[in-house]
C-alpha positions as CSV (number, residue, x, y, z in Angstrom):
1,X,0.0,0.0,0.0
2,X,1.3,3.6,-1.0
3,X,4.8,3.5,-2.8
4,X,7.7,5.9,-2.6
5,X,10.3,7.6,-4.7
6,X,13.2,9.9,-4.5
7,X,15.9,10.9,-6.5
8,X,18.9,13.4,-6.4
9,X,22.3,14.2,-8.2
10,X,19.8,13.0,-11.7
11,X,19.0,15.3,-14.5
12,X,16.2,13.3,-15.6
13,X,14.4,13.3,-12.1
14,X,10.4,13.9,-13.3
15,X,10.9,11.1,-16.1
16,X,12.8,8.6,-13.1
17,X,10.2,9.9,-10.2
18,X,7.1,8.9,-12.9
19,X,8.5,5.5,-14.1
20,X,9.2,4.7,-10.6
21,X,5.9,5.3,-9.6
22,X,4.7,3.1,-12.5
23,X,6.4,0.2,-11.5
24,X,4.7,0.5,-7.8
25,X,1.3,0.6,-8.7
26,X,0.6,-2.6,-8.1
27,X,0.9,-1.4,-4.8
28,X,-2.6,0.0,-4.9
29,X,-3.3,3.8,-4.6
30,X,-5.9,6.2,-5.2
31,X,-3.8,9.7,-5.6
32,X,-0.7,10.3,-7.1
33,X,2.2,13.3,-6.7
34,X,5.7,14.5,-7.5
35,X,7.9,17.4,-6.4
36,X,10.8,18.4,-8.1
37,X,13.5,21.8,-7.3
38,X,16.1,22.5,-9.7
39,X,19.5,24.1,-8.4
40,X,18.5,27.7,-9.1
41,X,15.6,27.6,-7.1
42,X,12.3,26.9,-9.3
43,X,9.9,24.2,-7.2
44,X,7.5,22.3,-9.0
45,X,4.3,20.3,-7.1
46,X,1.9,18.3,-9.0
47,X,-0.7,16.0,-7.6
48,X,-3.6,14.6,-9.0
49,X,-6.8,12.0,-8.3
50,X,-7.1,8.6,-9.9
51,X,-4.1,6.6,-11.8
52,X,-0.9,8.2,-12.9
53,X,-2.2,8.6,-16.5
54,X,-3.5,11.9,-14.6
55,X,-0.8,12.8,-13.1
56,X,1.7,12.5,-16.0
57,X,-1.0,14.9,-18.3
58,X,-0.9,17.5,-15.6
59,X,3.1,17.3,-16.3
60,X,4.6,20.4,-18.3
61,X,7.7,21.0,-20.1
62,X,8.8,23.6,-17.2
63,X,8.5,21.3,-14.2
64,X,12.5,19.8,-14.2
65,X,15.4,19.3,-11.6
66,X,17.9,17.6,-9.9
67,X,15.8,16.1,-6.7
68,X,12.5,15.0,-6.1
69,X,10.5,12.7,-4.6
70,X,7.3,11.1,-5.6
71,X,4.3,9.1,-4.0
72,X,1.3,7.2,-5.0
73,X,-1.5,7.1,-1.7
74,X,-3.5,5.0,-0.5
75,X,-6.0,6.5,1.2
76,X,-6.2,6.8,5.2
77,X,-7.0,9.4,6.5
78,X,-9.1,11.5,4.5
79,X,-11.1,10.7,1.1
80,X,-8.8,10.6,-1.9
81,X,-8.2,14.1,-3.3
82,X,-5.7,16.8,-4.4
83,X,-5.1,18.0,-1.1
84,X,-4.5,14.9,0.4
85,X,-2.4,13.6,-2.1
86,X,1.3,13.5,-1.2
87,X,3.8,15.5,-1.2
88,X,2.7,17.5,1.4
89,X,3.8,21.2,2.1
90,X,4.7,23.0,5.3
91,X,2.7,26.7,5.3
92,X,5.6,28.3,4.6
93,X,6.7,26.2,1.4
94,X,9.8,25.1,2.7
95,X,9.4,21.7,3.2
96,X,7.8,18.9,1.4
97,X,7.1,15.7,2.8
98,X,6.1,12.2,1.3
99,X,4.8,9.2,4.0
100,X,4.0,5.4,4.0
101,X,1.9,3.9,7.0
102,X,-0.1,5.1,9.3
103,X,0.6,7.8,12.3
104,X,-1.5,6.3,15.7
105,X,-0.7,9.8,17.8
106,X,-1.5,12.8,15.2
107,X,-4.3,13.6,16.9
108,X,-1.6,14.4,19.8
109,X,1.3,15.6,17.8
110,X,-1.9,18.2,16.3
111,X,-2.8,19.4,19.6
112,X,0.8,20.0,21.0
113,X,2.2,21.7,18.4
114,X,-0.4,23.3,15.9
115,X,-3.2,24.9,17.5
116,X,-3.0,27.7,15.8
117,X,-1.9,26.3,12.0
118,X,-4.7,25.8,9.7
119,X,-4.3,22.8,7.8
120,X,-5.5,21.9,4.1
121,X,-6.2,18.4,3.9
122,X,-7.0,16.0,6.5
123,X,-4.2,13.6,6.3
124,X,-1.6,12.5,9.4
125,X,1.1,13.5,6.6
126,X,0.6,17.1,6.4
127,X,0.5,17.2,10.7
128,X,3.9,15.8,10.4
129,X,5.8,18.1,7.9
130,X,3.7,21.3,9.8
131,X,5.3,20.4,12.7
132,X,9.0,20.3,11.3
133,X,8.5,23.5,10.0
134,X,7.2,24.7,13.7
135,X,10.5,22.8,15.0
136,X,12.5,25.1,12.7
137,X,10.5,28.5,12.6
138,X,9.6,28.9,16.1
139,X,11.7,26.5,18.1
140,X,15.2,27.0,16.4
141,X,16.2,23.6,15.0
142,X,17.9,22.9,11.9
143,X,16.2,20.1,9.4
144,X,18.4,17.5,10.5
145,X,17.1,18.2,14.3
146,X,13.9,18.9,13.5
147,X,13.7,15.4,11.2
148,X,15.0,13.4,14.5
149,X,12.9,15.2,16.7
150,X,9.3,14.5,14.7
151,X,11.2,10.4,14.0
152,X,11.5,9.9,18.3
153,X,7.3,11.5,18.9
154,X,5.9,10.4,16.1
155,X,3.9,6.1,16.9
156,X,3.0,3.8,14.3
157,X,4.2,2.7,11.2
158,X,5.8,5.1,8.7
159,X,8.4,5.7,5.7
160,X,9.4,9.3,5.5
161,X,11.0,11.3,3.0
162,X,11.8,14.7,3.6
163,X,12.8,17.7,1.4
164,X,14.1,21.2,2.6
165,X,14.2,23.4,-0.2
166,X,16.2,25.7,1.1
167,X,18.7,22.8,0.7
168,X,18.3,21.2,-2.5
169,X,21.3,18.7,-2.2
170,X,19.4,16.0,0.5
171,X,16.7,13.9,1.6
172,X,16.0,13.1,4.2
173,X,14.7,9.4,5.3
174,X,13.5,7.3,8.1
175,X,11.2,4.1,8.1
176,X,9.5,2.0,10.9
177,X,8.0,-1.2,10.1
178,X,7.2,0.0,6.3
179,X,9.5,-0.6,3.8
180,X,12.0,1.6,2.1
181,X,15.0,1.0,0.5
182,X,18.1,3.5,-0.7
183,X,19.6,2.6,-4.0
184,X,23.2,3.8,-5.0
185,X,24.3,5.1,-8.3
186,X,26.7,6.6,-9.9
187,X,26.7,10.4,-8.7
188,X,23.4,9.8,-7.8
189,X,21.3,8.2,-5.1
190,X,17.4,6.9,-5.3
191,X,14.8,6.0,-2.3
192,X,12.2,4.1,-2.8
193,X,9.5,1.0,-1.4
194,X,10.3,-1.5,-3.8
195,X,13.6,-2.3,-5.5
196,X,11.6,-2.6,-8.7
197,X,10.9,0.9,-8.8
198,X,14.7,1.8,-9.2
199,X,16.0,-0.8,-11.0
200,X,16.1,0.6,-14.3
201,X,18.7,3.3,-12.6
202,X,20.5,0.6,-10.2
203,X,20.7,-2.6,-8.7
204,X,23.0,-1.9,-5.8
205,X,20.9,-1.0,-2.9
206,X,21.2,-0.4,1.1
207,X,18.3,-1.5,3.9
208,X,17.3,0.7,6.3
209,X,16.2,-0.5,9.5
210,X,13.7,0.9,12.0
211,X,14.5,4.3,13.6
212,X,17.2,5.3,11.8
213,X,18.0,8.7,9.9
214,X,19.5,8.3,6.9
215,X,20.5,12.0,4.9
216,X,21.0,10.9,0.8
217,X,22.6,13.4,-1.2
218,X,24.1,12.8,-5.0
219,X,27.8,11.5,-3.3
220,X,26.5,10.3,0.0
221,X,24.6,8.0,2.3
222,X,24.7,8.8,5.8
223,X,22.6,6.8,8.6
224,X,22.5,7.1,12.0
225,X,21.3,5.4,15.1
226,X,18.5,6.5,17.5
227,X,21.7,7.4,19.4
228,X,23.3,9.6,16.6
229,X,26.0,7.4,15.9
230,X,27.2,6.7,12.5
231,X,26.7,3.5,10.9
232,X,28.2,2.3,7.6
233,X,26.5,-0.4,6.3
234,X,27.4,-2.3,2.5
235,X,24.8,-2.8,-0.2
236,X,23.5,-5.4,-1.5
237,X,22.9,-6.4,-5.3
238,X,18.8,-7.4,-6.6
239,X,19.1,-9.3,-9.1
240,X,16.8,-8.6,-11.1
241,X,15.9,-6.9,-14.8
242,X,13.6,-4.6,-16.7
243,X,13.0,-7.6,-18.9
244,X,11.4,-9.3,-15.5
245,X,9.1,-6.5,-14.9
246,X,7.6,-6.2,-18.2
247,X,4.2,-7.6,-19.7
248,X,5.9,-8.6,-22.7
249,X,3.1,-9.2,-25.3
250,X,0.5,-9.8,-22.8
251,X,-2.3,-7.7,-22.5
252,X,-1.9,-8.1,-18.5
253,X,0.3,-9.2,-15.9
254,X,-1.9,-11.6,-14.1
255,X,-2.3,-13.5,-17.8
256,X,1.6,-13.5,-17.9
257,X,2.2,-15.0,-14.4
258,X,-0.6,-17.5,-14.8
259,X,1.4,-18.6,-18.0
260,X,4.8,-18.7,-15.6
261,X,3.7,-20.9,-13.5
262,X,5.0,-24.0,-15.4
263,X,8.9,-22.3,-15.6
264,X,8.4,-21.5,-11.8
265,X,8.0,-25.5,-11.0
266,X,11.0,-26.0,-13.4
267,X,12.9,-23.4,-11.5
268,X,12.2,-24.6,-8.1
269,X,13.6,-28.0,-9.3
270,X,16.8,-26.5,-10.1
271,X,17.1,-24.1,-7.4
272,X,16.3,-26.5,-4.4
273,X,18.0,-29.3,-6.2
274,X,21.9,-30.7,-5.4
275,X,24.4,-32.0,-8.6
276,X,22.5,-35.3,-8.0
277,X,18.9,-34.0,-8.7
278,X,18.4,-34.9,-5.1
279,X,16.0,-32.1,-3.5
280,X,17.8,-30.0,-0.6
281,X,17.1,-27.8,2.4
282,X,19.3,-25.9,4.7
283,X,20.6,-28.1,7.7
284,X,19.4,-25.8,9.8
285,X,15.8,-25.7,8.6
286,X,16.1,-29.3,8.9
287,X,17.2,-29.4,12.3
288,X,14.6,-26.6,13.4
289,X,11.8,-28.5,11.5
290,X,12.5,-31.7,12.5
291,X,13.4,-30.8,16.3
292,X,10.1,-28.7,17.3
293,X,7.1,-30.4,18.4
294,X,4.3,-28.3,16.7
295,X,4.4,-25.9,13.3
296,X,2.4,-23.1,12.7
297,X,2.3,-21.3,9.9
298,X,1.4,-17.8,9.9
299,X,0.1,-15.9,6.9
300,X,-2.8,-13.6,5.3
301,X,-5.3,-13.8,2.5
302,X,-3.8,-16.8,-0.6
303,X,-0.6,-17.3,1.4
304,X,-3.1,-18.7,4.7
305,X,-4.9,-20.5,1.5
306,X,-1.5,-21.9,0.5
307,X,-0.5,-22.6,4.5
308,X,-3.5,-25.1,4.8
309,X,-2.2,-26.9,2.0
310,X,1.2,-27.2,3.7
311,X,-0.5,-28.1,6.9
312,X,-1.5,-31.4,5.2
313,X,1.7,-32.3,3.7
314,X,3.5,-31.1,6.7
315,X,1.8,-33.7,9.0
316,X,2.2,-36.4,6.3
317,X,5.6,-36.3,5.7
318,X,7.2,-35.4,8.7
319,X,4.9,-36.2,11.0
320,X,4.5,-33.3,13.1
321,X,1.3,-31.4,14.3
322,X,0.7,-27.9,11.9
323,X,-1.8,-25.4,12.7
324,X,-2.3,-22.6,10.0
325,X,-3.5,-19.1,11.8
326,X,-4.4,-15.5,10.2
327,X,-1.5,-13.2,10.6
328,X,-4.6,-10.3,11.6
329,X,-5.3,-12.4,14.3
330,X,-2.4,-14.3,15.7
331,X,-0.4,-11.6,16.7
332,X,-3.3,-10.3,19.5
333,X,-5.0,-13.8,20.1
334,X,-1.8,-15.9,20.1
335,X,-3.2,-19.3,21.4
336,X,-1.2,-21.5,23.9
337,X,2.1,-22.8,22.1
338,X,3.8,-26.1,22.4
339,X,6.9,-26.2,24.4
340,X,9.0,-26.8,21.4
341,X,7.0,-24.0,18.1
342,X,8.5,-23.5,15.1
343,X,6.8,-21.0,13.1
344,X,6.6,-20.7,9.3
345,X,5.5,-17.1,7.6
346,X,3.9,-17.6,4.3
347,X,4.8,-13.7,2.2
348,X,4.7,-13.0,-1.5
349,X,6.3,-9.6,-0.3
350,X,7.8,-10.2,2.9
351,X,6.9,-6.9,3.5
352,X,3.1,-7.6,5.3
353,X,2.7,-5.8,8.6
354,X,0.2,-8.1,9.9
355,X,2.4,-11.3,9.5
356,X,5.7,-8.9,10.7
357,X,4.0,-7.7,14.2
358,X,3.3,-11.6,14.8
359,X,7.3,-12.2,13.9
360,X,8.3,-9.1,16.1
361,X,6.3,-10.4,19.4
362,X,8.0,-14.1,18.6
363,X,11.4,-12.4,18.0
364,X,11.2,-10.7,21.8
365,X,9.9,-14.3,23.1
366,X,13.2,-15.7,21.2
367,X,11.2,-18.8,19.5
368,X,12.7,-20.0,15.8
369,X,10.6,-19.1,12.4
370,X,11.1,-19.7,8.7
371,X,9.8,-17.0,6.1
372,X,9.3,-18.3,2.8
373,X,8.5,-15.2,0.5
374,X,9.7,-13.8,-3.2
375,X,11.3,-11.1,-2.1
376,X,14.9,-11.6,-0.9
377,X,16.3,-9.1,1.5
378,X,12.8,-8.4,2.6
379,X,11.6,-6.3,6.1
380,X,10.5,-10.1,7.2
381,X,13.3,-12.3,5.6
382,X,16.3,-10.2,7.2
383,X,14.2,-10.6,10.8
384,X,13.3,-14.0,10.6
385,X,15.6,-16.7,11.9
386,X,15.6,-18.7,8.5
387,X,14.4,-17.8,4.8
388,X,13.8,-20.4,2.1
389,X,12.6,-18.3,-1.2
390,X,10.1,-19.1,-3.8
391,X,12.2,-18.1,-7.1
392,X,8.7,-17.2,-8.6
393,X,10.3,-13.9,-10.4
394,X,8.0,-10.8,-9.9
395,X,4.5,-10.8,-9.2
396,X,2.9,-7.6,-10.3
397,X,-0.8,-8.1,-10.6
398,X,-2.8,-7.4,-7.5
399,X,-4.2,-11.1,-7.3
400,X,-0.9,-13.8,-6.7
401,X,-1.0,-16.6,-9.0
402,X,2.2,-17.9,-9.4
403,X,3.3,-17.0,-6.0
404,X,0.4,-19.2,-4.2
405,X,1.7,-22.6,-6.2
406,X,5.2,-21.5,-5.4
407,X,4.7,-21.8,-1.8
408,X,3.3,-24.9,-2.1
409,X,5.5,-26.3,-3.9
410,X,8.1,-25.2,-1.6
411,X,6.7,-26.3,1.2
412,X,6.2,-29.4,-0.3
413,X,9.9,-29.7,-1.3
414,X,10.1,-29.1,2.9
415,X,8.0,-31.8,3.9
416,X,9.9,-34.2,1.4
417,X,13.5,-33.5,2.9
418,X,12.4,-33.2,6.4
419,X,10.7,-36.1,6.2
420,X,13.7,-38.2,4.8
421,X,15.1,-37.5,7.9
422,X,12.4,-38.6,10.6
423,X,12.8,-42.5,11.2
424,X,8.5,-42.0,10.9
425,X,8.3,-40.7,8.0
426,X,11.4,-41.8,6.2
427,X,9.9,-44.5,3.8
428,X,7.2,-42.8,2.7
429,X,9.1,-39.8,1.7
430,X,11.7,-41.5,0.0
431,X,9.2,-43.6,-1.6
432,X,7.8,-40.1,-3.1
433,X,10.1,-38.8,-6.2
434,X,8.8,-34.8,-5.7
435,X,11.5,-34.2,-8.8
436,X,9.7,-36.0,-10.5
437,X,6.2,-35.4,-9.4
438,X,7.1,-31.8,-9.7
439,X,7.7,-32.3,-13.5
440,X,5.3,-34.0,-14.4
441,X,2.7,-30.9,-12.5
442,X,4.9,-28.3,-14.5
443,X,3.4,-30.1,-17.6
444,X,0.1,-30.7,-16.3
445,X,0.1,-26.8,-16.0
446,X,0.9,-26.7,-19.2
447,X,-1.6,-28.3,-20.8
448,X,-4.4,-26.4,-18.8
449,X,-3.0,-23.3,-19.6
450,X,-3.1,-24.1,-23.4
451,X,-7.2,-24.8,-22.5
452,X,-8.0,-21.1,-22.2
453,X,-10.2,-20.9,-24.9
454,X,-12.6,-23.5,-23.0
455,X,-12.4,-21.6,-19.8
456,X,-13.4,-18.9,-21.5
457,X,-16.3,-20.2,-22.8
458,X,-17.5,-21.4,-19.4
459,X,-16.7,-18.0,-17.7
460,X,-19.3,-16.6,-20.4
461,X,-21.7,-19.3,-19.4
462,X,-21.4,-19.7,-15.7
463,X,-19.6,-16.4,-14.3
464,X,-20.7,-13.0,-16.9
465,X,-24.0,-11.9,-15.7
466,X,-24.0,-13.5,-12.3
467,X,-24.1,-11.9,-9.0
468,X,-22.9,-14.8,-7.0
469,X,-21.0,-17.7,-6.9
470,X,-19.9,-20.7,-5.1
471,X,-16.8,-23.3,-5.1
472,X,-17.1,-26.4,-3.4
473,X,-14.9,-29.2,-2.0
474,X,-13.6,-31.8,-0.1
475,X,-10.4,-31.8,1.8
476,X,-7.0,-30.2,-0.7
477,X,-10.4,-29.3,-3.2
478,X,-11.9,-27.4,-0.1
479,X,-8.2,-25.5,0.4
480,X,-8.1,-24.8,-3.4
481,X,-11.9,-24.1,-3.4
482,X,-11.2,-20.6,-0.7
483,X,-8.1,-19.6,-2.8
484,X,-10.6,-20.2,-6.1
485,X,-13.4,-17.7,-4.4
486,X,-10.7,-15.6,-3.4
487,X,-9.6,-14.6,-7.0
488,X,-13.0,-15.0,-8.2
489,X,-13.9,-11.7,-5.9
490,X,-11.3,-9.7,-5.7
491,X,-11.1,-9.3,-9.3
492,X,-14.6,-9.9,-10.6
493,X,-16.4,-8.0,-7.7
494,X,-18.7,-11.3,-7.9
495,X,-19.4,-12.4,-4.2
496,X,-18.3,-15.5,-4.3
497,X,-17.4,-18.2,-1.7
498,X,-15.3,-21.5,-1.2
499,X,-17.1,-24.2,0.9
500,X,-16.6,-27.8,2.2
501,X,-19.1,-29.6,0.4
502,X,-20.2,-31.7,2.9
503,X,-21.1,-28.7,5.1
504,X,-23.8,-27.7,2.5
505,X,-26.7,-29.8,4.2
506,X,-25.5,-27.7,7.6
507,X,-26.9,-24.6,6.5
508,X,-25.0,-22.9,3.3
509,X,-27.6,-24.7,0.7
510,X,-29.8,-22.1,1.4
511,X,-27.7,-20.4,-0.4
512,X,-28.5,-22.2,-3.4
513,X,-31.0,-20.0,-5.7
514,X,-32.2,-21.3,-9.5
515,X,-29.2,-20.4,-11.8
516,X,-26.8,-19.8,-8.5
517,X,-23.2,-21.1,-10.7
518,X,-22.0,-23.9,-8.3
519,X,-18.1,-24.7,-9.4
520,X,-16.8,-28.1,-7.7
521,X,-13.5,-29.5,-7.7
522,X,-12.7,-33.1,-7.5
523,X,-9.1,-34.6,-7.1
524,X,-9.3,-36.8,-4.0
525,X,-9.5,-40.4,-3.8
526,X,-11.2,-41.1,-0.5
527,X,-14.0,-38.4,-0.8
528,X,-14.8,-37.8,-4.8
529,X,-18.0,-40.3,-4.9
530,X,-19.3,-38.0,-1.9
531,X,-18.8,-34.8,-3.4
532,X,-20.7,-36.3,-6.6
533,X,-23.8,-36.7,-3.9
534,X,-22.9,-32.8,-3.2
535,X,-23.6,-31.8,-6.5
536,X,-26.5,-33.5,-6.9
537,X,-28.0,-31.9,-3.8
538,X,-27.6,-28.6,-5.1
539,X,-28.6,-29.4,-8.5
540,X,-32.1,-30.6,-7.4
541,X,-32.4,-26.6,-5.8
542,X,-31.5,-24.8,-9.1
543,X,-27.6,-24.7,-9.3
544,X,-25.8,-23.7,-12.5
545,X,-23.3,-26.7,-11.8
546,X,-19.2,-26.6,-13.3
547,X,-17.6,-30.1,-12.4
548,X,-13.7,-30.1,-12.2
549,X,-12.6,-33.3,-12.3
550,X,-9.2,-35.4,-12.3
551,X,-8.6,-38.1,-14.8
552,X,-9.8,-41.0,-13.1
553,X,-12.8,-39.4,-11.5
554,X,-14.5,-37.9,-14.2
555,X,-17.4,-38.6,-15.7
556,X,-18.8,-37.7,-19.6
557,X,-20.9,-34.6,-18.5
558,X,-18.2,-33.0,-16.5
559,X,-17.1,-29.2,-17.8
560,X,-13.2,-30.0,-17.7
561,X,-10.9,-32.6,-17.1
562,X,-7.6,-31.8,-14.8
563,X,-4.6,-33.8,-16.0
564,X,-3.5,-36.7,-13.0
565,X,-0.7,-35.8,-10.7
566,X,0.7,-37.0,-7.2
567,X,-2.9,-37.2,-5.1
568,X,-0.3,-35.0,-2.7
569,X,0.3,-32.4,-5.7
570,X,-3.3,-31.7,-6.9
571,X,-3.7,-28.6,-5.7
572,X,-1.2,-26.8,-7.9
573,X,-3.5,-27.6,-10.9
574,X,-6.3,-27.7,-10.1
575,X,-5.9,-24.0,-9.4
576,X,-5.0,-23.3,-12.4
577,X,-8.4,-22.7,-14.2
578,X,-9.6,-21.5,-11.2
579,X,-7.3,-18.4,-11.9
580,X,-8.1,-18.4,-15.5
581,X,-11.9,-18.2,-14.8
582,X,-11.1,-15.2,-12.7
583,X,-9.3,-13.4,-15.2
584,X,-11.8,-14.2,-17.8
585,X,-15.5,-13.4,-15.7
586,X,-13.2,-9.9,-15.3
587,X,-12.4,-9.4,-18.8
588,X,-15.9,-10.3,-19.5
589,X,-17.2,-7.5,-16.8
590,X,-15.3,-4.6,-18.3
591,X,-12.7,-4.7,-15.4
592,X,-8.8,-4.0,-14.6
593,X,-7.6,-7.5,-14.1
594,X,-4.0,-6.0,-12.8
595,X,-5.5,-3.3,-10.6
596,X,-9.0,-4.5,-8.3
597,X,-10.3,-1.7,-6.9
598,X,-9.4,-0.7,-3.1
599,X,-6.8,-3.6,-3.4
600,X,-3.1,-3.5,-2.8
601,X,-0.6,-5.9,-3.6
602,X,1.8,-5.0,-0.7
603,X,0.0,-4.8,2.8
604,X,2.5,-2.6,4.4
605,X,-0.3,-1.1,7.4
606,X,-1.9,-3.4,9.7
């Protein structure tokens, strides 16, 4: 949520400040704004509602510079217009000020220190960059003090970057619990959220970590402690391309990481593979895994979707209780642990505040976790004790596709190798080739994907003019069936649900109007005949039924017929069409399949 960039020492700063902010709107944002100063003194502010299509028209010839920062908002505090779009200006039009998160005491910091200072807007931004001007005008501090002193009153989460243009040659940065990054160039120096919004200038960049000041000029990073003290600290190199963040000839990047999902399970194979194709994990993941006496896995939205999948093949194959809990939740209802947790954190971004204020509270209780995210160097990958990545490439549309089979593929490829190593379990998992397995689902994913046309077709039918709709399943197909209703309504806007089929009779059939489209899935050996009974009970009240079913359990009137995988595996395609039929009901509605309203891809505020 909310993205920002910075730039100085460039000459090109509007163009780097506006393709920055392209590349982070899959963050989500309503509003959109860039400053810019030149050396001689000409300040340029331009903010603007809606994408950055109308921010880039409001753009003139005039507005240039050689620093500036940038910001796309999501909005908070305060509806989404012009005046509370970022940057924000002090009264005086000396400072400018852009800010990720959310302030908990501006109500406070408001009553102590601006009484008498009409404000524009309603935002906690502008409070902040009013009261560093108060700091300066009436209490005598330079920037630098003023920056530290708004940094130690200011609670809650926040990136800030600050510009005094009286100065002209710095920024001014601090960050708690939000993400922001400084990238180094040559000459030059760049802020920003995401790595990807800078990586056209660099791909050398240095974390920041909570409470620090950092001042970036052209030449220079400085940071310092809460204490003042300096701290030197190396970059470190994302490797990553322009090439990686592009739609190529697809019309969106959902379409183009449903497509990637295939090259992901090939990667995976590679990356978590030894010189003898043998699959491998970190010893000590192993020996935390293997040691603890109960998992939980922590996560929000399709990575909890993706956790109750590992839940299943964690117990399997290394025989160890797994409970899977909401990251929202966890961290203030945190249920009696075992003597012996280890905690798995399920993150596309690594950057989600509700899974990180669940990892800070186990951090200061000193109990072991594993984050398995896309994003290396992350906020929850450097705090974590161990990392395992998914190698999934970038995800830029709002609604994770490739990431969700990624992490559970990966924490299948966990199971496997800690299981190998539990006398328990041992057999079983060595009886279980997941190189192999894992091949042959890249190609089943294949030969879904090359099905769109059909799905398609039964989008039209079953998902175009409908209001609601249900999925429905039993055990792994149950799983699948929340993550299916999941990207059904975040893109589509259609209400739709996942259910356990056999929990229809206990109240959801009533659900069930003439018409209502009723999507089932069926993979599973020991419960397929009774989910068969399932559809026919909702058929008899009027549903629209879709059958899904796996070679082996299908039947001649059944919509589509999912390619046979490992019974253990299913999940990762029989998702697939479940995606496309989302992308397609959206297409078919007239809608953004990238950018879902009031959605962000990166959940950086609790």
């Amino acid at each position: 949520m909310c993205g920002i960039v910075g730039v100085v020492g460039k000459q090109q700063t509007k163009e780097i400040l506006i393709q920055g902010l392209e590349k982070l709107e899959y963050r989500g944002y309503d509003s959109a704004g860039i400053f810019v100063t030149s050396p001689e003194g000409e300040n340029y502010l331009v903010k603007s509602v809606g994408r950055i299509d109308n921010l880039k028209k409001k753009l003139t010839k005039e507005v240039s510079g050689t620093i500036g920062i940038g910001h796309t908002r999501w909005a908070t505090h305060g509806k989404p217009t012009e005046e509370n779009a970022h940057p924000h200006t002090s009264r005086d039009g000396r400072f400018m000020l852009v800010h990720n998160g959310v302030i908990e005491n501006f109500e406070e910091l408001k009553a102590m220190y601006l009484e008498d200072v009409p404000l524009k807007g309603e935002t906690d931004t502008e409070v902040l960059v009013q009261i560093i001007s108060v700091f300066v005008a009436k209490h005598g501090l330079d920037t630098l003090e003023a920056f530290r002193k708004i940094v130690r009153e200011t609670k809650g989460s926040y990136a800030l970057a600050l510009i005094d243009t009286n100065e002209r040659e710095t920024i001014y940065v601090a960050k708690n619990k939000s993400p922001l990054l400084v990238g180094v160039g040559d000459d030059f120096n760049v802020i920003c959220s995401d790595a990807m919004a800078m990586i056209s200038q660099t791909n050398q960049f240095v974390e920041l970590m909570d409470g620090e000041i950092v001042l970036v000029s052209k030449d220079k990073i400085i940071i310092e402690d809460q204490a003042q003290q300096r701290i030197e600290r190396d970059s470190f190199t994302v490797e990553m391309s322009e090439n990686d963040l592009g739609k190529g000839t697809y019309p969106y990047y959902m379409l183009k990481e449903i497509d990637e999902q295939p090259a992901v399970m090939r990667n995976l194979i590679q990356q978590y593979s030894d010189a003898q194709s043998r699959l491998t994990v970190e010893e000590d993941i192993l020996k935390a895994v293997t040691e603890c006496d109960r998992i939980y896995i922590v996560a929000c939205g399709t990575s909890w979707h993706a956790g109750w999948i590992g839940k299943k093949l964690l117990e399997k194959y290394v025989n160890i209780p797994t409970e899977v809990h909401l990251s929202s939740e966890f961290g203030y209802n945190m249920p009696l642990l075992a003597k012996k947790p280890f905690f798995i954190f399920l993150s596309q971004s690594g950057e989600t505040a509700d899974s990180r204020q669940v990892l800070v509270k186990l951090n200061e209780m000193k109990l072991p976790s594993l984050v398995i995210t896309n994003a290396k160097g992350s906020t929850l990958s450097r705090e974590a004790t161990y990392t395992m990545l998914l190698h999934a490439g970038p995800e830029i549309a709002v609604a994770s596709t490739k990431a969700y089979t990624a992490q559970i593929a990966v924490l299948a490829i966990l199971a496997k190798v800690c299981g190998e190593t539990q006398a328990a379990t041992k057999v079983q998992a060595q009886t279980f080739d997941l190189v192999h397995e894992l091949g042959l689902v890249a190609t089943a994913m294949e030969s879904l994907i090359d099905e769109k046309d059909q799905v398609e077709k039964l989008a039209e039918d079953y998902l175009k003019e409908t209001r609601n709709a249900f999925y429905i399943g039993r055990g792994q197909d149950y799983y699948v069936s929340m993550e299916a209703a999941l990207k059904l309504k975040e893109i589509s806007y259609i209400q739709a649900e996942g259910f356990a089929a056999g929990e229809l009779k206990h109240g959801t059939i009533a659900l069930i109007e003439e018409g209502t489209p009723v999507i089932s899935m069926i993979t599973d050996t020991a419960t397929h005949a009774h989910t068969r009974g399932n559809i026919k009970e909702v058929e008899s009240r009027g549903a629209h039924t879709c059958v899904m079913a796996m070679e082996g359990f299908e039947r001649p009137q059944d919509q589509l017929i999912l390619p046979k995988v490992h019974e253990d595996l299913t999940p990762l395609i029989s998702v697939i069409p479940a995606q496309l039929l989302a992308y397609f009901a959206t297409l078919q509605r007239g809608y953004d399949v990238d950018k879902p309203r009031n959605l962000a891809k990166s959940v950086t505020v609790e």
